[in-house]
Backbone as CSV, one residue per row, in Angstrom:
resi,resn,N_x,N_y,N_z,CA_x,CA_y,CA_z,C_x,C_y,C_z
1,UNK,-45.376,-20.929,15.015,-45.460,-20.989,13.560,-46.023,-22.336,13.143
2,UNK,-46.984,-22.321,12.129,-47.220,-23.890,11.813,-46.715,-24.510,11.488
3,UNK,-46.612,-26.231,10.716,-45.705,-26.883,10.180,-45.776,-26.528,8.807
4,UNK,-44.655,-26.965,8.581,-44.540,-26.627,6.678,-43.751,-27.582,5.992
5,UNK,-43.587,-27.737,4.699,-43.121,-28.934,4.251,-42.046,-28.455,3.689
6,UNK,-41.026,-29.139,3.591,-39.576,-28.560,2.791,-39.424,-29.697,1.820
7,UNK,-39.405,-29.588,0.484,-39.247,-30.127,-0.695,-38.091,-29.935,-1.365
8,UNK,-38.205,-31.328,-2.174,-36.913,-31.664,-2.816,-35.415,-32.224,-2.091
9,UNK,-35.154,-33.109,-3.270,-34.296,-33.940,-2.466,-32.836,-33.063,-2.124
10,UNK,-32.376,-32.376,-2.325,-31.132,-31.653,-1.141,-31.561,-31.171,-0.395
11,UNK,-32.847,-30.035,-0.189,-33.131,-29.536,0.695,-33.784,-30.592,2.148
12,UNK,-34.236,-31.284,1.225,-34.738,-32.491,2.559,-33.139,-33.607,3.107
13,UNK,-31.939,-33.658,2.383,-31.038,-34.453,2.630,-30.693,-32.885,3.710
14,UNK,-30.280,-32.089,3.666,-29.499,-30.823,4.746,-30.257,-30.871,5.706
15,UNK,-32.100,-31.163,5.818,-32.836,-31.099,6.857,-32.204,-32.327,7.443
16,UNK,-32.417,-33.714,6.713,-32.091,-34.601,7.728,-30.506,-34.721,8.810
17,UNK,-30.068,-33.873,7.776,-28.908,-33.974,8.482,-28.432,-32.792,9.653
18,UNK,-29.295,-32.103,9.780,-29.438,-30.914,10.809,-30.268,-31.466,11.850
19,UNK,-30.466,-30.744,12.985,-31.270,-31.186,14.254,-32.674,-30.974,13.983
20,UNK,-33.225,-29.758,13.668,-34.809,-30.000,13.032,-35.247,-31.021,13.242
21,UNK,-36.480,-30.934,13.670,-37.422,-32.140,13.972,-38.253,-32.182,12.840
22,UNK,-38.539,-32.994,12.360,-39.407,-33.609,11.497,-40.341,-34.611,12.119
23,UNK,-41.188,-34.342,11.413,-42.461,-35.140,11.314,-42.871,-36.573,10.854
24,UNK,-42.218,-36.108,9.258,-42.611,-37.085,8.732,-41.922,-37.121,7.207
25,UNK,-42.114,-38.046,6.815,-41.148,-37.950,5.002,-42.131,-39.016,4.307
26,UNK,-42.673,-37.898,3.364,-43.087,-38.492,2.056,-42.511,-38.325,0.920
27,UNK,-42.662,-39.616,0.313,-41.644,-40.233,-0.876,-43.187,-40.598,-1.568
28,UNK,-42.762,-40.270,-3.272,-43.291,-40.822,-4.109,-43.595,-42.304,-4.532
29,UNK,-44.728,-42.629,-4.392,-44.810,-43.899,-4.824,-43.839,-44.381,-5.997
30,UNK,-42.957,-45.497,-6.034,-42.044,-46.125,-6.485,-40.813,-45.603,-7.082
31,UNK,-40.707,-44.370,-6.682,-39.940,-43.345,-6.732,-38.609,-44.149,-5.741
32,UNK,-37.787,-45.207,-6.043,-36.350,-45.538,-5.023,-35.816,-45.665,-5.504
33,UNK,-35.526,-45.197,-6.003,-33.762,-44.677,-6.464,-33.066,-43.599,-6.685
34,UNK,-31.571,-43.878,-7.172,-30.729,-42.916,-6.562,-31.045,-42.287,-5.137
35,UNK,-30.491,-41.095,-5.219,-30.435,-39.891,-3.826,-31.886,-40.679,-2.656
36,UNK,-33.020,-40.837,-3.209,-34.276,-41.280,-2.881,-33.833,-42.185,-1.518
37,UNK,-33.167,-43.149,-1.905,-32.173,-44.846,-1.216,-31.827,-44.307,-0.315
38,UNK,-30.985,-42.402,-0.676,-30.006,-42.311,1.063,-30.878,-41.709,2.001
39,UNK,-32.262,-40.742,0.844,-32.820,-39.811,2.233,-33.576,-41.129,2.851
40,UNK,-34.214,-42.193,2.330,-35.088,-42.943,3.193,-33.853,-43.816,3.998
41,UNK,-32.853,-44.207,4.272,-32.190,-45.145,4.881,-31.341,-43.934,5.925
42,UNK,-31.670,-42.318,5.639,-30.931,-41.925,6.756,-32.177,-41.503,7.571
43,UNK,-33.724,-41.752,7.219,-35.029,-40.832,7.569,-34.883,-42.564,8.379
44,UNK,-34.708,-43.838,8.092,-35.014,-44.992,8.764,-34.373,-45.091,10.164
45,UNK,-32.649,-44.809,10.149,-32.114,-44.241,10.810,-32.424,-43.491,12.149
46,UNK,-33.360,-41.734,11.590,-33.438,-41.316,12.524,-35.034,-41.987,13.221
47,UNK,-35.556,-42.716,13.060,-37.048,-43.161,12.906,-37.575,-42.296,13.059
48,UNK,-37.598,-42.011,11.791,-38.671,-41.079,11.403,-39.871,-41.577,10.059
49,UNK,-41.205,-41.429,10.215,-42.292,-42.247,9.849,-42.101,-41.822,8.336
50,UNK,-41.989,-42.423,6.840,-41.921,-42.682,6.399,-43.406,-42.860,5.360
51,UNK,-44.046,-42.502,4.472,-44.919,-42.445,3.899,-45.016,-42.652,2.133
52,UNK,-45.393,-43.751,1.721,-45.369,-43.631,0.222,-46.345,-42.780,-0.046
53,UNK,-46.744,-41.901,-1.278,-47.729,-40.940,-1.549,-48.071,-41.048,-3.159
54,UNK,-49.044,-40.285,-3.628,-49.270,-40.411,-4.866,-48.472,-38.677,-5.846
55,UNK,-48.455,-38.683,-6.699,-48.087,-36.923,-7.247,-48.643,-36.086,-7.022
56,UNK,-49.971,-36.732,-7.035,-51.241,-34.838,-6.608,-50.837,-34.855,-5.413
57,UNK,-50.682,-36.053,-4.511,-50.408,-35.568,-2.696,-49.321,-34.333,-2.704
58,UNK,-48.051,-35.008,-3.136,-46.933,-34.061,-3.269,-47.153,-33.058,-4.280
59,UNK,-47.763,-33.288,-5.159,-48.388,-31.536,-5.862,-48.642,-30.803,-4.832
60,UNK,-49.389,-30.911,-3.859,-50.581,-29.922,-2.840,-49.633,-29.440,-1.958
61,UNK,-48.520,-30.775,-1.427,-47.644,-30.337,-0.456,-46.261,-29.355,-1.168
62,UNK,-45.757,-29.492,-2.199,-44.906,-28.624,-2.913,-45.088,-27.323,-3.196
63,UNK,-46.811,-27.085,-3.201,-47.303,-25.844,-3.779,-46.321,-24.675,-5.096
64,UNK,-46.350,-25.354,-6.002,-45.710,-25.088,-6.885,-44.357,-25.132,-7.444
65,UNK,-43.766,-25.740,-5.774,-42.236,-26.199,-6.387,-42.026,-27.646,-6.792
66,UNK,-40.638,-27.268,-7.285,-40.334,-29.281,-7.428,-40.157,-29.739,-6.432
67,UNK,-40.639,-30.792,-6.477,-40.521,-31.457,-5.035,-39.428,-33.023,-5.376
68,UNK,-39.210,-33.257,-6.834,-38.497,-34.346,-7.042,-38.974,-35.434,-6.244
69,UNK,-39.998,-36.042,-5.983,-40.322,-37.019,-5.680,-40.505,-37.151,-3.860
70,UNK,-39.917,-35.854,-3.243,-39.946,-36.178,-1.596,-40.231,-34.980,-1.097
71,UNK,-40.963,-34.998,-0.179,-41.524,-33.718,0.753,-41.231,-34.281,2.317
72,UNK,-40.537,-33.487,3.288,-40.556,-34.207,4.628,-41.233,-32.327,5.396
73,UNK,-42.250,-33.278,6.189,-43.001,-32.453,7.314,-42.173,-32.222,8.481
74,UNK,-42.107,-30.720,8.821,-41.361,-30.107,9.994,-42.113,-29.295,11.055
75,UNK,-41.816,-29.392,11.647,-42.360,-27.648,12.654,-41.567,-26.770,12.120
76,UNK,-42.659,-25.471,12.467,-42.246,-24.177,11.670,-40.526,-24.061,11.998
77,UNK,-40.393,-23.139,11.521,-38.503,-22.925,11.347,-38.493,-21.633,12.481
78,UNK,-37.239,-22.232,13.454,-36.793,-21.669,14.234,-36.339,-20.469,14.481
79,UNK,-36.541,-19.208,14.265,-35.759,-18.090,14.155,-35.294,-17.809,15.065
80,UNK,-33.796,-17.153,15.152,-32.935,-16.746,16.557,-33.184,-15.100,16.700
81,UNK,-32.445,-15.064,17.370,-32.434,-13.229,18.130,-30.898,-12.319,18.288
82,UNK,-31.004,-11.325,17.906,-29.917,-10.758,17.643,-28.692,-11.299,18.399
83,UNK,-28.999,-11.368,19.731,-28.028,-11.786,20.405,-27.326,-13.109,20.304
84,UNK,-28.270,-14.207,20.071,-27.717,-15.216,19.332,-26.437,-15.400,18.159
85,UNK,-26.920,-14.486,17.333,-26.201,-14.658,16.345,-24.972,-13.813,16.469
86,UNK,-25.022,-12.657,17.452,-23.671,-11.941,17.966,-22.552,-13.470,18.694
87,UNK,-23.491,-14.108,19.477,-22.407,-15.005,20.043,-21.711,-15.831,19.434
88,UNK,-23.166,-16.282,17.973,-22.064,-16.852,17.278,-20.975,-16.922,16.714
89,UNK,-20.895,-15.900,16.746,-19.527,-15.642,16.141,-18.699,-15.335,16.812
90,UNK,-18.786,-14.560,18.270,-17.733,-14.799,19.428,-17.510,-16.091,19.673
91,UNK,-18.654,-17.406,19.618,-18.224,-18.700,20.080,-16.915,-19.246,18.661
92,UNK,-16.890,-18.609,17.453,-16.348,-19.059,16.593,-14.727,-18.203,16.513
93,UNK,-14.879,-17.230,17.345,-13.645,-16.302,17.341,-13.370,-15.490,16.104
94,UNK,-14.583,-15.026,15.781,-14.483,-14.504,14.585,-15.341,-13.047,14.749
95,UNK,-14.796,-11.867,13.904,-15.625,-10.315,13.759,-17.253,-10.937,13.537
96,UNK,-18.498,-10.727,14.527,-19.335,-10.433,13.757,-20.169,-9.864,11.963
97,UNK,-20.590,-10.554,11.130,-20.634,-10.350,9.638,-21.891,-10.849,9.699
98,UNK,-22.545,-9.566,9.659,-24.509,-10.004,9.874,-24.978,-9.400,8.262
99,UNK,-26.154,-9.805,7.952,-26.691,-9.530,6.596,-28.506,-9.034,6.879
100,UNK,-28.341,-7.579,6.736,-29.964,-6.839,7.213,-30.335,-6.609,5.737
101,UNK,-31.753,-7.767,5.596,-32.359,-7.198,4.295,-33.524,-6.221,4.808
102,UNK,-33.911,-4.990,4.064,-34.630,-3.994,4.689,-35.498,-4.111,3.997
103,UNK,-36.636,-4.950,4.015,-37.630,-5.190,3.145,-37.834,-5.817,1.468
104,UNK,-37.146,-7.153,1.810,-36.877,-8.180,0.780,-38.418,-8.754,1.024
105,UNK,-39.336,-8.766,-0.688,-40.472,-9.214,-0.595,-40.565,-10.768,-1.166
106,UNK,-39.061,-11.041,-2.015,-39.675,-12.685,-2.970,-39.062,-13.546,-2.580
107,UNK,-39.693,-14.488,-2.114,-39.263,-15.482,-1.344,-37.937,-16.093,-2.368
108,UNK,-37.928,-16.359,-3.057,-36.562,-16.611,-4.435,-35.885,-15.550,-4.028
109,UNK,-35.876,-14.639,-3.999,-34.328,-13.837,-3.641,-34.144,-14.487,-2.376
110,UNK,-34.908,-14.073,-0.898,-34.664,-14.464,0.311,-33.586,-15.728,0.096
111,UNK,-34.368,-16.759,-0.568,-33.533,-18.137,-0.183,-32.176,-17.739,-1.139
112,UNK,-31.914,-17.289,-2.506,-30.636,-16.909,-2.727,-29.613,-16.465,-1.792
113,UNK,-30.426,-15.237,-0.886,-29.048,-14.588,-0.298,-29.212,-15.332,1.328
114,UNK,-29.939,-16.051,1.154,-28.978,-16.753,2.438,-28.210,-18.416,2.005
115,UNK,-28.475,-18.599,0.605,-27.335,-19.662,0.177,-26.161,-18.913,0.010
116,UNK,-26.367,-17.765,-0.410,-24.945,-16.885,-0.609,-24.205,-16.396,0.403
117,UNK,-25.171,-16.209,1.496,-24.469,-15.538,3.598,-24.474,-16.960,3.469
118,UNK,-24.710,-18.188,3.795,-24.087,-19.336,4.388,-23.001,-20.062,3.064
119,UNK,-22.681,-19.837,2.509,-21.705,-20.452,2.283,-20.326,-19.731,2.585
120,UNK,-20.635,-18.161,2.229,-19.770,-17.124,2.924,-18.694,-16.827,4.345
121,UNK,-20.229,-17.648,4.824,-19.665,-17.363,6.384,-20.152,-16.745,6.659
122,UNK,-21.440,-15.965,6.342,-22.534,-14.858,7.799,-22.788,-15.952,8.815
123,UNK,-23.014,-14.718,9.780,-22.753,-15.181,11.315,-24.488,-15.142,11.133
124,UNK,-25.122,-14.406,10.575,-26.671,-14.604,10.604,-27.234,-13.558,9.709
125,UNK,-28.532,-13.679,9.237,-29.608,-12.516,8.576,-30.663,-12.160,9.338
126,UNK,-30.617,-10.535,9.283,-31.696,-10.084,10.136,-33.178,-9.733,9.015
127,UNK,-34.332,-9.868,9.355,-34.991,-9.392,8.824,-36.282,-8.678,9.422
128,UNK,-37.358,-8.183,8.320,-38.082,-7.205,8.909,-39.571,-8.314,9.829
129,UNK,-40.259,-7.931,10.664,-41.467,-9.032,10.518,-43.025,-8.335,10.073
130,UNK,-42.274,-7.142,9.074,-43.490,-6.513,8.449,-42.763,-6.604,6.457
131,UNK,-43.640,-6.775,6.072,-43.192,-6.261,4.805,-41.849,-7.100,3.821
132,UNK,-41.784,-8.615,4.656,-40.913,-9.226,4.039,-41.671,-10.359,4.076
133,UNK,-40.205,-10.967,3.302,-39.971,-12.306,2.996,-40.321,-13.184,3.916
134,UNK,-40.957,-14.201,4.753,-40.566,-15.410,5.833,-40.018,-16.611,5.064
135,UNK,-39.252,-17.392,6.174,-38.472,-18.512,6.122,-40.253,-19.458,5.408
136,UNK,-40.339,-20.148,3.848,-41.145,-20.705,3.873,-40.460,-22.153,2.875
137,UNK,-41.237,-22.995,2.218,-41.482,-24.178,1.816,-39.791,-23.328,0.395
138,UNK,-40.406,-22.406,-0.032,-39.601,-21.950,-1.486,-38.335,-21.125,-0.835
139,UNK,-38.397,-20.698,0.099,-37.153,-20.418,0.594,-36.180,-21.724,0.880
140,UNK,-36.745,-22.441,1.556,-36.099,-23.786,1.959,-35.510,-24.098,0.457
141,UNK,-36.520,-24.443,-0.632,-35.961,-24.994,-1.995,-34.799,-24.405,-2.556
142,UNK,-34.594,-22.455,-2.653,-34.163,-22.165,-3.537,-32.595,-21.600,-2.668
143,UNK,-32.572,-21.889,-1.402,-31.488,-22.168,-0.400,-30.548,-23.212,-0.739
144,UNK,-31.276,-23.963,-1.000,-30.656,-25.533,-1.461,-30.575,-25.707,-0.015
145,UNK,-31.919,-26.193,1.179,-31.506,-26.069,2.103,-30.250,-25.368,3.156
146,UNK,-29.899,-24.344,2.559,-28.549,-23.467,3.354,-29.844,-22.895,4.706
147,UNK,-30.870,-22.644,4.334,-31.817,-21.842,5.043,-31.784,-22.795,6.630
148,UNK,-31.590,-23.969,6.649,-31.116,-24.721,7.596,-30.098,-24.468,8.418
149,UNK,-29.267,-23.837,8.006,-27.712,-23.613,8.402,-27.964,-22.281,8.919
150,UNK,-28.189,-21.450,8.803,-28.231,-20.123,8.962,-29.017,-19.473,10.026
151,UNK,-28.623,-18.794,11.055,-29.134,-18.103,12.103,-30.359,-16.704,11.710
152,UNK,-31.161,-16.997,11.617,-32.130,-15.739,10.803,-32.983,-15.061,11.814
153,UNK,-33.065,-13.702,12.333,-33.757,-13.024,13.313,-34.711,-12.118,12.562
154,UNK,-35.740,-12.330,13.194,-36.866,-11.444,12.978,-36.502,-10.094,14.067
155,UNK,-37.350,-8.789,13.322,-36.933,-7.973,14.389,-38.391,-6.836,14.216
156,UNK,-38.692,-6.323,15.080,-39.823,-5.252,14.287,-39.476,-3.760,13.796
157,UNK,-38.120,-3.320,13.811,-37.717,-2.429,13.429,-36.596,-2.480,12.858
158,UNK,-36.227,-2.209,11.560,-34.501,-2.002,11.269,-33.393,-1.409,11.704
159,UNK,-34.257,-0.161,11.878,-33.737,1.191,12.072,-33.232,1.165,13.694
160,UNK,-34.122,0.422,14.348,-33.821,0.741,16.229,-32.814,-0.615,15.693
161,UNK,-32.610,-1.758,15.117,-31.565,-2.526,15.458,-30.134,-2.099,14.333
162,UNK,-30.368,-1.539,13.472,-28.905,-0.846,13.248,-28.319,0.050,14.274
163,UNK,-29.037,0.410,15.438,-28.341,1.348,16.296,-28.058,-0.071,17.404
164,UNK,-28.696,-0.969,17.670,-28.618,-1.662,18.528,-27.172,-2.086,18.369
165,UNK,-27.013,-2.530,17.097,-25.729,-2.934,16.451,-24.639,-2.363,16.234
166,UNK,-24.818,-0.988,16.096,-23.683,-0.236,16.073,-23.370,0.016,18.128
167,UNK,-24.157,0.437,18.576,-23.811,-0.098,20.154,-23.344,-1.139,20.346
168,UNK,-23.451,-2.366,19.462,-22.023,-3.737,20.042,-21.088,-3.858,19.002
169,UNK,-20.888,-2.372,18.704,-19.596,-2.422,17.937,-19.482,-2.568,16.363
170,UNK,-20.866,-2.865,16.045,-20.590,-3.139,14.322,-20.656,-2.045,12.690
171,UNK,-19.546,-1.902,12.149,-19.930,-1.127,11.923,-21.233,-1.491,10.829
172,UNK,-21.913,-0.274,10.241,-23.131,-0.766,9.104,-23.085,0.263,7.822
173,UNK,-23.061,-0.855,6.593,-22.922,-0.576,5.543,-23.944,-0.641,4.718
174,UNK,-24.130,-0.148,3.642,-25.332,-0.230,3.028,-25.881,0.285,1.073
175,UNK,-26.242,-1.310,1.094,-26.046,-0.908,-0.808,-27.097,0.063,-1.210
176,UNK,-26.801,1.485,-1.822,-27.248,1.936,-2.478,-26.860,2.819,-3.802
177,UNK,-27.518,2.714,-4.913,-26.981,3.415,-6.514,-26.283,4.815,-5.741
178,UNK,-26.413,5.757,-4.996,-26.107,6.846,-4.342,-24.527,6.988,-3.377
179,UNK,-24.398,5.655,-3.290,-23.252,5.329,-2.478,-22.070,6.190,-2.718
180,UNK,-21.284,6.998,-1.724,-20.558,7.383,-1.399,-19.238,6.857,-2.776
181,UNK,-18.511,5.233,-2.294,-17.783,4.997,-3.294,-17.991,3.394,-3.548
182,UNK,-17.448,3.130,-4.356,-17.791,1.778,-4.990,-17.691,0.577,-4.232
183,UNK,-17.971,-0.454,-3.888,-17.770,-1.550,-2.511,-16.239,-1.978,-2.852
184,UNK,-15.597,-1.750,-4.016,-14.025,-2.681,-3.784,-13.463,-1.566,-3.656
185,UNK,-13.549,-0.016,-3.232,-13.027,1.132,-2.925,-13.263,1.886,-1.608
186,UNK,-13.975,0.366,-0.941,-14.149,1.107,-0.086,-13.888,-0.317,1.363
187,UNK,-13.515,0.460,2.140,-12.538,-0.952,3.049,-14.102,-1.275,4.172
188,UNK,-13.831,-2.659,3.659,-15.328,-3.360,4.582,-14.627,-4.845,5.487
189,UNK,-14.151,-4.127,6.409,-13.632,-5.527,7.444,-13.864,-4.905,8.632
190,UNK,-13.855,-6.377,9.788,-14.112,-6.359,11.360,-15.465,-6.311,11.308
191,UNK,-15.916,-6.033,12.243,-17.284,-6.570,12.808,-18.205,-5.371,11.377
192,UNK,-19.194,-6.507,10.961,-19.780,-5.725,9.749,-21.081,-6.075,9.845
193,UNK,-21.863,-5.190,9.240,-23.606,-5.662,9.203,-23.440,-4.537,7.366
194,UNK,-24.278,-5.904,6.718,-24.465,-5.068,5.345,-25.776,-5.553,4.775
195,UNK,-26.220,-4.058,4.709,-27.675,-3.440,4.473,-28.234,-4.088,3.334
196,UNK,-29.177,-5.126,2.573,-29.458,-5.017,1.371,-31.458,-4.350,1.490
197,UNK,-31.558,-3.360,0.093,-32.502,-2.623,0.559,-33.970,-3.684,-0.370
198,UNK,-35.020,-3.361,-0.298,-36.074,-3.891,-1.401,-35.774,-3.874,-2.576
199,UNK,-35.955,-4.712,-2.866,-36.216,-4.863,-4.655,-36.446,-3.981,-5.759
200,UNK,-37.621,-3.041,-5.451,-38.100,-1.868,-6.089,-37.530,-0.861,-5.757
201,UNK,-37.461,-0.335,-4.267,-37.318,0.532,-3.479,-36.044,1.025,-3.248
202,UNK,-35.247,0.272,-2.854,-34.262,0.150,-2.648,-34.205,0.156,-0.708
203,UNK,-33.199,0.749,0.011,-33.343,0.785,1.392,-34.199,2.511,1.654
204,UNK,-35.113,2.059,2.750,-35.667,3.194,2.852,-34.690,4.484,3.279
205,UNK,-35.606,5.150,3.788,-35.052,6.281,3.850,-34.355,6.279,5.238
206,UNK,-35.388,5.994,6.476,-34.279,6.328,7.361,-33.265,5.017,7.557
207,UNK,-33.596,3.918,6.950,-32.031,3.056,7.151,-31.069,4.167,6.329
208,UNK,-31.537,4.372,5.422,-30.247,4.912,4.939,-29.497,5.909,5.242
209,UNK,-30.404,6.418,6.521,-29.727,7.590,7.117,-29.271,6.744,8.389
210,UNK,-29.456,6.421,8.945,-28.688,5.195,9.761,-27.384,4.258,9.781
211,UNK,-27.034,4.606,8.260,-26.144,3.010,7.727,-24.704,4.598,8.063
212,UNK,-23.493,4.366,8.056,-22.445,4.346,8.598,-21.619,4.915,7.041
213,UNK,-21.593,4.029,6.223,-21.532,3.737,4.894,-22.005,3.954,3.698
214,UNK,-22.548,4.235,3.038,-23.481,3.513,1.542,-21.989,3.492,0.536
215,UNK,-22.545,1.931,-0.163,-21.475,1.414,-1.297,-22.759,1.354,-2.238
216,UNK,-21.997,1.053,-3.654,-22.525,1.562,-4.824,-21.837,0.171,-5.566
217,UNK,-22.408,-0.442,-6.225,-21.858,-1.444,-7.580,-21.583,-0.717,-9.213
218,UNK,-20.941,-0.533,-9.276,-20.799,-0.133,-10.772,-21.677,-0.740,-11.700
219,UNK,-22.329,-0.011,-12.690,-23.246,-0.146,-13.523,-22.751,0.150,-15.033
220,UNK,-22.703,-0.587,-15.667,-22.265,0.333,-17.061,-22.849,-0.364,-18.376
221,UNK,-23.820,-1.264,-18.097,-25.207,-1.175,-19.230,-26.453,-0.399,-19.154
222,UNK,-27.280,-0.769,-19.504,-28.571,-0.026,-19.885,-29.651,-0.224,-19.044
223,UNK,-28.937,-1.278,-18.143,-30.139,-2.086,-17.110,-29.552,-0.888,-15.368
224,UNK,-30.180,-0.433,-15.005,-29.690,0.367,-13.828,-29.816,-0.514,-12.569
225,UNK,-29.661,-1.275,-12.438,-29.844,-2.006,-10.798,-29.431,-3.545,-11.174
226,UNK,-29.267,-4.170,-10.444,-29.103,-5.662,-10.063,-30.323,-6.061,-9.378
227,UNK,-30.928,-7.691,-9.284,-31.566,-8.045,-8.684,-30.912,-8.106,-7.624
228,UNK,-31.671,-8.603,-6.430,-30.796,-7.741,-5.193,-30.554,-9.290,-4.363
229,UNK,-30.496,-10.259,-4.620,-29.890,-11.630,-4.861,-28.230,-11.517,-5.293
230,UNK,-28.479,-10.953,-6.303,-27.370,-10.764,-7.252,-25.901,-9.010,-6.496
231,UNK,-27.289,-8.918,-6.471,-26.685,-7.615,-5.316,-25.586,-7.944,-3.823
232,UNK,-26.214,-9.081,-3.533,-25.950,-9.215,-2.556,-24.956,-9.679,-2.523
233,UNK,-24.655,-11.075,-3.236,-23.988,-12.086,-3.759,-22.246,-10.922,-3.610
234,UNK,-22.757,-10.092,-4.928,-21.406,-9.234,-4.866,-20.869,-8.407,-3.098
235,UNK,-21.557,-7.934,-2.542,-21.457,-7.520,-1.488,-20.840,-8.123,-0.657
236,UNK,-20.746,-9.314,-0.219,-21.532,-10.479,0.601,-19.759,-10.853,0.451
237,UNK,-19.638,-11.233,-1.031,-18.158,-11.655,-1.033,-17.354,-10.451,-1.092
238,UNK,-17.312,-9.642,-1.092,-16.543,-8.329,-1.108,-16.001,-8.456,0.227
239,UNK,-16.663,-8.122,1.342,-16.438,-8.707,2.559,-15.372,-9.773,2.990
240,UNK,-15.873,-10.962,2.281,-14.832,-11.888,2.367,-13.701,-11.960,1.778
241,UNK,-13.541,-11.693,0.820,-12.653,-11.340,0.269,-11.730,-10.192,0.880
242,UNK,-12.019,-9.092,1.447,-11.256,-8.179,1.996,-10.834,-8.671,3.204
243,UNK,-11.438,-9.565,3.888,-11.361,-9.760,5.357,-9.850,-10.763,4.858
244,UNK,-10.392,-11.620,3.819,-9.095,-12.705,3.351,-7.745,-12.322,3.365
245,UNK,-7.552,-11.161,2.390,-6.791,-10.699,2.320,-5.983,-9.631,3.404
246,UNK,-7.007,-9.252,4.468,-6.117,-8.912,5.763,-5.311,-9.735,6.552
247,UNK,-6.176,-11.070,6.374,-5.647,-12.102,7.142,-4.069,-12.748,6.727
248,UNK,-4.152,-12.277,5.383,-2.921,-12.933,4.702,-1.667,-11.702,4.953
């Protein structure tokens, strides 16, 4: 994957503070202060090269986001593999809790629902490597760097890895308006994988003949769907929340 730049100052403070290799960190010409002081004295730290720049530089490198004054250069972002992210969560002693988006296209949702799986506690997000989202510059931003934290697998099929998954035990759930019964009516603990479908679309057809489950969000304005950020968000903690309350 090529290099890419991750902008703005939290998302570049979570990079520095993760293993990611970096390149390089550009800072706005006379741009030192506040937050600015800690990313360059922890970027000095790791010696890492350091660059004053002008605004159009960091215009070109932000490509339309804020960049608040700092852009730091990385190699492309690491993606793991199913199996990875199964261990993680055996290394943590915890049920597997994976998050399959089935053709998420805007990079702004992407980075939502994996600030929302990592603060949660997903063990990882699977995604498609046709027809989606990739880990990019605006994912990184709208993550608030979480996209750092998070175990994310590419896969070329959904459908062959919801079976892969239900072969190591998990069960799979899956949001759709059609759903069986409502997600707080319906018991979602132990090893879990939960489906979020496209934007427009919703989950195709044969995930949805695949998923184990379908849950449903209650609707009762005029607007029929949730953005699927927002979708998720609810899902995502439903989960946790139920798992919480077993524990107690």
């Amino acid at each position: 994957m090529e290099d890419q730049y991750v902008v703005g100052r939290n998302p570049v403070l979570e990079l520095l503070k993760s293993d990611k290799q970096i390149d390089k960190l550009y800072i706005l010409k006379g741009e030192l202060h506040g937050s600015i002081n800690k990313i360059i004295g922890i970027a000095k730290d790791k010696k890492i090269i350091i660059q004053q720049v002008d605004k159009r530089k960091l215009d070109s490198m932000a490509d339309g986001n804020a960049h608040q004054g700092v852009a730091a250069l990385v190699t492309g972002f690491e993606y793991s593999n199913i199996d990875e992210i199964l261990d993680k969560a055996r290394s943590m002693d915890q049920s597997p809790f994976v998050v399959i988006l089935d053709g998420i296209e805007d990079t702004h949702n992407l980075g939502a629902i994996i600030r929302t799986a990592e603060c949660a506690g997903v063990h990882g997000i699977i995604i498609p490597n046709r027809r989606s989202a990739m880990v990019n510059q605006t994912v990184f931003k709208t993550s608030a760097g979480a996209a750092l934290h998070m175990s994310i697998a590419i896969v070329n099929n959904i459908s062959n890895t919801i079976d892969e998954l239900k072969d190591k035990g998990l069960w799979v759930y899956g949001a759709d308006m059609d759903g069986e019964n409502y997600h707080f009516n319906t018991s979602i603990t132990g090893a879990v994988a939960m489906v979020i479908g496209n934007e427009g679309k919703g989950l195709s057809r044969l995930v949805k003949e695949k998923c184990d489950v379908l849950v449903k969000i209650p609707m009762f304005g005029k607007i029929s769907s949730l953005n699927a950020s927002n979708a998720a968000s609810i899902l995502i903690y439903e989960v946790v929340r139920q798992n919480y309350e077993k524990e107690e």
